[in-house]
C-alpha positions in Angstrom: 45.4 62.0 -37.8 46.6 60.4 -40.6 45.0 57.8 -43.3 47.3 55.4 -41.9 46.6 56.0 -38.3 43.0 55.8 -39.1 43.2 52.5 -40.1 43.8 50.4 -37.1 41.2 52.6 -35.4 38.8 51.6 -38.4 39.5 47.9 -38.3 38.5 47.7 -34.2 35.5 49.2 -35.2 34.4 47.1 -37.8 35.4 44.1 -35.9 32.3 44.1 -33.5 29.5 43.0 -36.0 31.2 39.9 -37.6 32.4 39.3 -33.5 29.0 39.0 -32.6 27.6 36.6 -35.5 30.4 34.1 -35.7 32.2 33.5 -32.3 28.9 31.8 -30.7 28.4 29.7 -34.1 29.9 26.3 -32.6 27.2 26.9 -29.7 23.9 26.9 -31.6 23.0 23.3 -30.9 23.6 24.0 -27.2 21.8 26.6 -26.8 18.8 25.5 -28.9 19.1 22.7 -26.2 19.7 25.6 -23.4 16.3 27.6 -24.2 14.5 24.4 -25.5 14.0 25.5 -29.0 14.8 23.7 -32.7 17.4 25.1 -35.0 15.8 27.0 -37.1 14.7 29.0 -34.5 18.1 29.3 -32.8 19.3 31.0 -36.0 17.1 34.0 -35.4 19.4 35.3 -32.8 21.6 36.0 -36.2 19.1 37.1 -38.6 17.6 39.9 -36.0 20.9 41.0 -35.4 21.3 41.8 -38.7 17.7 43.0 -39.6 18.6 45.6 -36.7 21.8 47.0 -37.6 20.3 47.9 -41.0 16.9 49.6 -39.7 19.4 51.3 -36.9 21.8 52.8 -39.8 18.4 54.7 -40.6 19.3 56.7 -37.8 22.5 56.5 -36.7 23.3 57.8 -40.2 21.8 61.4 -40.1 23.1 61.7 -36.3 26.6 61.0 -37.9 26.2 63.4 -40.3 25.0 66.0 -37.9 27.0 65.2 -34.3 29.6 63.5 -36.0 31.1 60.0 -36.5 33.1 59.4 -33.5 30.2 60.7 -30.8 27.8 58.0 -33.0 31.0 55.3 -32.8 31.1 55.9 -28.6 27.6 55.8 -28.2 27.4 52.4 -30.5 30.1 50.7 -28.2 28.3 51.8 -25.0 25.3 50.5 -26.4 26.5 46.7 -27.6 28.7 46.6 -24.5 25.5 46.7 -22.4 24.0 44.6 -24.7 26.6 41.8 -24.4 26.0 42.0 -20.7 22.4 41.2 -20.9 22.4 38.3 -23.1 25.2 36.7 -21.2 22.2 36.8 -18.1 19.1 36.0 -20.7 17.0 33.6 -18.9 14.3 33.5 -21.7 14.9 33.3 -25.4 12.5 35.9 -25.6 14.6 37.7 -23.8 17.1 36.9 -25.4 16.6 37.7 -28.9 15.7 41.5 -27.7 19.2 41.8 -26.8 20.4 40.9 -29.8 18.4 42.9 -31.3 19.9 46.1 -29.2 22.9 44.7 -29.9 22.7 44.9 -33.7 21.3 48.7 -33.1 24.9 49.3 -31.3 27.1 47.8 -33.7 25.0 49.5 -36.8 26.3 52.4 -35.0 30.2 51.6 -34.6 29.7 50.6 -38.6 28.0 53.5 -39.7 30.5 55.9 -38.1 33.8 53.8 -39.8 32.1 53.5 -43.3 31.3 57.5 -43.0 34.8 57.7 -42.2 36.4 56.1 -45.1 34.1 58.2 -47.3 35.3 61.6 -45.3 39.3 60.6 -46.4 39.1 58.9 -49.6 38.0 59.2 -52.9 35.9 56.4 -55.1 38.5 53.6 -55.9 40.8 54.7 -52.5 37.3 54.4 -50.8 37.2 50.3 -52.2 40.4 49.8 -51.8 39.6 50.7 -48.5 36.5 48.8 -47.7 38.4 46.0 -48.8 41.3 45.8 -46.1 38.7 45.6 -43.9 36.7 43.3 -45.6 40.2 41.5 -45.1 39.9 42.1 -40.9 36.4 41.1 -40.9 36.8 38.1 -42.5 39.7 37.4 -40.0 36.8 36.9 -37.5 34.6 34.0 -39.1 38.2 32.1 -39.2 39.0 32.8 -35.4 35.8 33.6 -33.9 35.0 30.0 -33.9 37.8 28.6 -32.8 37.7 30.6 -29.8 34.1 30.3 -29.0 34.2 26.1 -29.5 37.4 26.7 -26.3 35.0 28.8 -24.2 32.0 27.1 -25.6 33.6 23.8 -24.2 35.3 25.1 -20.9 33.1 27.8 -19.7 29.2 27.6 -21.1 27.8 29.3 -24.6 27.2 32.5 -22.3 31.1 33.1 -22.2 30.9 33.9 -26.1 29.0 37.2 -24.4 31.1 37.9 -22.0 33.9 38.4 -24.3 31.9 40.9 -26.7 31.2 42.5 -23.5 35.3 43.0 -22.7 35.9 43.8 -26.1 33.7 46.5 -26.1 35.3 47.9 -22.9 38.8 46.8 -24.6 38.3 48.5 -27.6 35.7 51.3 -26.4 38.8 52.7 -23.9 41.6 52.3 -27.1 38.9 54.4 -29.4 37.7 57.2 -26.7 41.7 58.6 -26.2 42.9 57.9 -29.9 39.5 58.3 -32.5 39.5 61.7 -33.9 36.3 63.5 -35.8 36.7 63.6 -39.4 33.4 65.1 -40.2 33.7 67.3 -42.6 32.7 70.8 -42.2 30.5 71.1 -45.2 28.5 68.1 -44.6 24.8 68.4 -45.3 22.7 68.4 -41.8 19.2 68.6 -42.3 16.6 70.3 -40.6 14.4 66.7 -39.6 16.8 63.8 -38.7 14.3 61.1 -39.2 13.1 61.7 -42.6 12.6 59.9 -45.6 14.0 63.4 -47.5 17.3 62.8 -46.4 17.5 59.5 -48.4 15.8 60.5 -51.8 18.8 61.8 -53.3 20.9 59.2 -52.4 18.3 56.9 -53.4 17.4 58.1 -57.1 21.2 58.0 -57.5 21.4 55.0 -59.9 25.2 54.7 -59.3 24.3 54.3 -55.9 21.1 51.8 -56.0 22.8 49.1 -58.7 25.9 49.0 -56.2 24.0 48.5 -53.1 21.8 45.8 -55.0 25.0 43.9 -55.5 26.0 44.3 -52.2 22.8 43.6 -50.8 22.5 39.8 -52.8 26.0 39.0 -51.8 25.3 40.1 -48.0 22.7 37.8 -48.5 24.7 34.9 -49.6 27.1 35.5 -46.5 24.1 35.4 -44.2 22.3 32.5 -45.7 26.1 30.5 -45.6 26.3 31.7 -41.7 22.7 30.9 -40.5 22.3 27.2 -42.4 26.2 26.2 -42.1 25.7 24.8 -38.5 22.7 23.1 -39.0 23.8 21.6 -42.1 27.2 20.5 -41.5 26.1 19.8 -37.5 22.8 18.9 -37.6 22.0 17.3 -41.2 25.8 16.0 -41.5 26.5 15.0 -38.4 29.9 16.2 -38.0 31.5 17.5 -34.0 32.3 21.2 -33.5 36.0 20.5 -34.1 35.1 19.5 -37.7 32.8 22.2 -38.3 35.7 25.4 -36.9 37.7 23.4 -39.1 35.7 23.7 -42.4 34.2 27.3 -41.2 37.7 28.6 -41.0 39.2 27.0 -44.2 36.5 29.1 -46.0 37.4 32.2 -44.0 41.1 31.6 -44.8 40.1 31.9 -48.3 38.0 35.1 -47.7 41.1 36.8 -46.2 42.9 35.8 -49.0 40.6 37.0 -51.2 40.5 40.3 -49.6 43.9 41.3 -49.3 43.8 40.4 -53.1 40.7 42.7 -54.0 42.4 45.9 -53.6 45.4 45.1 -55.6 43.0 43.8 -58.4 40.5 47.1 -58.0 43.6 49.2 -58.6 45.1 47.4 -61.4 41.8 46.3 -63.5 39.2 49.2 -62.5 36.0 48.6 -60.8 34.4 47.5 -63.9 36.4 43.9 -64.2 36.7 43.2 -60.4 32.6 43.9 -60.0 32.5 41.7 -63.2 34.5 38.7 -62.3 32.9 38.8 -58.9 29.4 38.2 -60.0 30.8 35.4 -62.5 32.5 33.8 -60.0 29.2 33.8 -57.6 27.4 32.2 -60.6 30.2 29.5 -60.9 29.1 28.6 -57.0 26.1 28.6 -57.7 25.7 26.0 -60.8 28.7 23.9 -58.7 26.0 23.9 -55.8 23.1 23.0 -57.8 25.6 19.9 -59.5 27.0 18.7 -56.4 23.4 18.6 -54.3 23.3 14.7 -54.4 26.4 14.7 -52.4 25.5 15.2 -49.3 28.9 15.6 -48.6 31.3 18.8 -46.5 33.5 19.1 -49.8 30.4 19.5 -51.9 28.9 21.7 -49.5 31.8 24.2 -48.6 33.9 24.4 -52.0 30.7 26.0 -54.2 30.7 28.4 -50.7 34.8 28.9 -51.1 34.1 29.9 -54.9 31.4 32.4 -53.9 33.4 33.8 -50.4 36.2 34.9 -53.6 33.3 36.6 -55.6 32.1 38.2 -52.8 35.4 39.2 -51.5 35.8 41.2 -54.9 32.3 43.0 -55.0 31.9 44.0 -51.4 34.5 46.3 -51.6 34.2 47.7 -55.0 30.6 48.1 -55.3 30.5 49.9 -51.8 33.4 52.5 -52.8 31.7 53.0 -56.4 28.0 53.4 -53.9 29.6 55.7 -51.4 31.4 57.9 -54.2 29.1 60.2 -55.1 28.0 61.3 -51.9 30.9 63.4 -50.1 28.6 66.2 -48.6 26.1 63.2 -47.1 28.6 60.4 -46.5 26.8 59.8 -43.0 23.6 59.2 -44.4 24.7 57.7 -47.9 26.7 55.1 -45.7 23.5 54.2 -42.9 21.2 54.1 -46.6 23.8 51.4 -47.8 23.8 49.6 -44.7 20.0 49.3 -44.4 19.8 48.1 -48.0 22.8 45.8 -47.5 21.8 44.5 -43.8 18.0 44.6 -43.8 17.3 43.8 -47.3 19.6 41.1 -47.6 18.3 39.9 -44.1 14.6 40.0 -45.2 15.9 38.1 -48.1 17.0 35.2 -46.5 13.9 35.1 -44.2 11.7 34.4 -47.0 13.9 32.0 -48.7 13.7 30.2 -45.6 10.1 29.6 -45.9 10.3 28.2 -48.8 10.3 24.1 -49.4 14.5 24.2 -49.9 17.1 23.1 -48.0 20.1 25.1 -46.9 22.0 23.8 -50.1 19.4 24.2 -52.5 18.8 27.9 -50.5 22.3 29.0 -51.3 22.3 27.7 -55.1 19.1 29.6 -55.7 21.0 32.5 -54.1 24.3 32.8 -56.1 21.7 32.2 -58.8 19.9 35.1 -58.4 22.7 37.0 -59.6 22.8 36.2 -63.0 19.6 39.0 -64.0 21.6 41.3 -62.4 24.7 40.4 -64.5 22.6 40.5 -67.5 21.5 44.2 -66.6 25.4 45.4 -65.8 26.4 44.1 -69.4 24.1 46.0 -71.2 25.8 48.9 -72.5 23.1 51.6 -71.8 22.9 50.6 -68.7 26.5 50.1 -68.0 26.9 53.7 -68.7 24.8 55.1 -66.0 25.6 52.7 -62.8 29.8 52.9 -62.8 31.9 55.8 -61.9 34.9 53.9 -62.3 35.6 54.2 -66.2 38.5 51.6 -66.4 
């Protein structure tokens, strides 16, 4: 197979997770009604989905590494598939949230399975350029996703947003089982305990690897915090209809696909070091817009300090998880399911306890694309700099 008949197969796999986080968006005030719970409890179904897939990279990780990645990528679209099914007859919100919560454990597998994937074919700056065409199809999703969820939202009930993960799944599971070939390589590193804290030191004393995947892991937070709040903000606190809310939902992801077709052309031309730079400065230029404009309780001064971060993000996702991955071509399974725990989980965790504190979702996000700035401070020191890029451009 070659690199560019793996891609395709590599963009229907990464397509399930942001499937199942943004095409049920427009229906959270309906089914908070549905199951009789507020908001901010409605928005768990998104953050446990995500806490999930990063504890389930834990595993799914060392069984890529020693079964391989497209056994892992089967069993993961088996698994969401069924998952799907089950929240579409949840009866309970109890209920439902432990199906999301399998869910997330499938698609952490599918994710797992592409990332190691990438990391088998390419090197570090092929790997980003990579990451970031399909950063480009994932960010496709948030901007259709919703439109097609308010249709069968409107027309059908909120559970229809399941049934279609649940024909995807067959859709694409059928498409990947006759064309998705191993590429494993043969002198990957399979150790003796699969569920071992061992298999993660190295990767995790790697300081490449743990400055990247703290980059990532704030800016996954960012996307999560923007996701969760967005509905309830805009909706909710805002009052606007679900028509008005696709609308300004997609205009952001519009942007973000933009933004990622662009990212690759800048990594190759300007070097990991000045995308990974302007991205964080461009997340703390949303963030001191969002802390200006708070008074306005406006959509335009709500969404455009989120468009200015979605192009910041767009630059370090993809960069930061090539230059993570990099070093790491004999444990690319494992490397990969370590970066999605600390990207998914952590970031997941993070916006938990910043929703316990006395903010709301505005001031949450500012203090969010804030955050970056220590971390910016610590890239631009030039002992430091030295040990945490591979990329020397």
């Amino acid at each position: 197979m070659t690199n560019k008949q793996l891609l395709p197969l590599l963009i229907l796999m990464v397509i399930f997770s942001p499937l199942a986080i943004d095409i049920f968006l427009p229906a959270l005030p309906v089914m908070a009604e549905d199951f009789s719970v507020p908001m901010n409890q409605i928005q768990w179904s998104i953050s446990i989905f995500i806490l999930s897939m990063g504890f389930g990279q834990l595993i799914s990780g060392p069984l890529a590494d020693r079964y391989g990645r497209r056994p892992i990528a089967m069993g993961g679209i088996l698994i969401y598939g069924l998952a799907s099914i089950i929240s579409v007859y949840s009866d309970s919100f109890t209920f439902f949230l432990v199906s999301r919560l399998v869910q997330g454990i499938g698609a952490c597998a599918i994710v797992v399975a592409a990332f190691a994937s990438v990391r088998d074919k390419y090197n570090a700056i092929e790997s980003g350029v990579m990451y970031s065409y399909l950063n480009s199809a994932i960010c496709c999703i948030p901007a259709l996703a919703p439109l097609l969820g308010n249709v069968l939202t409107e027309h059908f009930g909120w559970r229809s947003n399941f049934e279609f993960m649940a024909g995807y799944a067959v859709i694409a599971g059928l498409i990947l089982f006759f064309t998705l070939k191993e590429t494993r390589p043969d002198h990957t590193i399979q150790h003796k305990k699969l569920f071992s804290i061992a298999n993660f030191m190295p990767v995790m004393k790697h300081p490449v690897f743990m400055f990247n995947a703290m980059v990532v892991m704030l800016s996954m937070a960012i996307i999560i915090a923007y996701v969760s709040s967005s509905p309830a903000w805009l909706m909710v606190k805002l009052g606007l209809d679900q028509q008005s809310f696709v609308y300004w939902f997609s205009l952001n992801a519009v942007i973000n696909i933009v933004a990622c077709f662009l990212a690759p052309r800048i990594l190759v031309k300007w070097g990991a070091r000045v995308t990974i730079g302007f991205g964080m400065v461009l997340l703390i230029i949303g963030g001191l817009l969002m802390l200006a404009l708070l008074s306005w309780q406006t959509p335009v001064a709500f969404m455009l300090p989120i468009m200015i971060s979605s192009l910041g993000f767009s630059l370090l996702m993809g960069a930061c998880a090539g230059q993570a991955l990099a070093p790491f071509g004999e444990k690319a399974g494992s490397a990969s399911a370590l970066l999605g725990f600390v990207q998914m989980s952590g970031s997941a965790v993070i916006v938990y306890l910043l929703q316990l504190l006395p903010l709301n979702e505005a001031e949450q996000l500012a203090l969010l694309m804030l955050s970056i700035i220590p971390v910016y401070i610590l890239w631009k020191l030039p002992q430091v700099k030295a040990h945490i890029m591979l990329d020397s451009q």
